[in-house]
N, C-alpha and C positions, 0 to 999 in steps of 0.2 A: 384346762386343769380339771379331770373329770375327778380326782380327787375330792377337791375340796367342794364339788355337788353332790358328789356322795355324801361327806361327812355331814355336811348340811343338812341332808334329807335325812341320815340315820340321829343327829341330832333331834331334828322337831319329832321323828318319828316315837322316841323317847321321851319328851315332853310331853307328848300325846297321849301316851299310854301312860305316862305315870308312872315307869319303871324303867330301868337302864335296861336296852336292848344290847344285843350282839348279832352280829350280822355274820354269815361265811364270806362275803365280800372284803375286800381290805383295800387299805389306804394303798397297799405297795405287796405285788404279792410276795410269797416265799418260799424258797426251790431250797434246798440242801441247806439250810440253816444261811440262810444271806436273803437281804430284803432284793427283788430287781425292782431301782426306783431309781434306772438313769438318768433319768431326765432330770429329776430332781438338782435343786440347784447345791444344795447340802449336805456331804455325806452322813448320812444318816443313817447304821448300820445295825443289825441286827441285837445288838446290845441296847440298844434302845427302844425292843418291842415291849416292854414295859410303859416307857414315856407313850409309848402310840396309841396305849391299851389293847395290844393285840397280843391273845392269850391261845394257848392249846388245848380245848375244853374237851370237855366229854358230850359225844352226842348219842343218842340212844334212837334208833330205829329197826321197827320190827323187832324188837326184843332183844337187838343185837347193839351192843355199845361202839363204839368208837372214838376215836379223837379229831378235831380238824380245828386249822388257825379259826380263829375269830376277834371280828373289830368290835369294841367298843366307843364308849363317846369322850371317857374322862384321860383327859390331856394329863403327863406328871411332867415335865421336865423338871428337873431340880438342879439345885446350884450345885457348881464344878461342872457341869454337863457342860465339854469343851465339842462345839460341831465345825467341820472343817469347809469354805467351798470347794467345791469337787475342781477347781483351776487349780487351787491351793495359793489364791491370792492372798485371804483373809481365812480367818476364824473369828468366831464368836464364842464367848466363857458365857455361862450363864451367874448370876452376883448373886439373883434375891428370885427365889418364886413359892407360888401358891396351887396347887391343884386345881382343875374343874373338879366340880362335884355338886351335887343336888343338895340343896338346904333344907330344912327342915319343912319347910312346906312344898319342896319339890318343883323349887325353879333351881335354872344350871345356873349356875355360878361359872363363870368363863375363869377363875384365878389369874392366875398375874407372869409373867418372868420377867425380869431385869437382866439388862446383860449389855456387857463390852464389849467392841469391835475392837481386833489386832487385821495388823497389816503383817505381812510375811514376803519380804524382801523373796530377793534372788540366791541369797547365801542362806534361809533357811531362818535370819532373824527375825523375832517376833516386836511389834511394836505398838504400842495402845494407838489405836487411830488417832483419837482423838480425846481427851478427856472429855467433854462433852456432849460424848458421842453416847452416853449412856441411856438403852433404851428402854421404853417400858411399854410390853405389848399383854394382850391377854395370852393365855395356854392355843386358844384357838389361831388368833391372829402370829403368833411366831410359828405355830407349825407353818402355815401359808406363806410365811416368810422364807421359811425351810426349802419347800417345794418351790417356790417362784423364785426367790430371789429377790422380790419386791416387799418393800413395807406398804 
């Protein structure tokens, strides 16, 4: 998962310097307005390049401006964010979250997401896995959940 070695490395990278980087590298590239992140175990689709932090900035070289995607490091998922597995066994609603972000003295704060497993039959019904299935990961650790498929 060379993914989450990047986001790693542009993390502390950011720590290090004491100000939120953005990288032209990304978590998941992006061709025609669609993220390519097959592999991924959760669709996770271009409406969520916000949650990703990945923005279309302006870069200035040679006197000349441009645009191109860029990563950052601060995680949003927010609640109602419903993500699908790409089998379309299950989904996951997200209940309760918090954002990464730098605190005042400029440590990350990893924030929080809460959220429910559904199971999704054969006929398309939706059903809470389990009531006590309710999880609680940081912003970091559910993205990686996202991508692998693993807690």
């Amino acid at each position: 998962m060379n993914e989450i070695i990047f986001f790693e490395k542009l993390i502390k990278n950011s720590l290090r310097n004491k100000k939120s980087l953005r990288s032209s590298k990304l978590l998941c590239k992006v061709e025609n307005g669609k993220f390519l992140n097959e592999h991924w175990h959760y669709e996770v689709d271009f409406a969520f390049r916000d949650a990703l932090d990945i923005q279309y900035t302006k870069k200035s070289e040679n006197k000349q401006s441009t645009k191109e995607w860029t990563q950052g490091v601060y995680i949003n998922f927010k609640q109602g964010d419903t993500l699908h597995r790409k089998d379309n066994s299950d989904c996951i609603q997200v209940v309760r979250a918090m954002p990464t972000m730098l605190n005042s003295i400029g440590e990350y704060q990893e924030g929080i997401v809460v959220y429910y497993k559904y199971k999704i039959d054969e006929s398309g019904k939706y059903s809470l896995a389990n009531l006590e299935e309710k999880k609680h990961f940081t912003q970091k650790e559910f993205l990686y959940y996202l991508i692998t498929g693993r807690a």
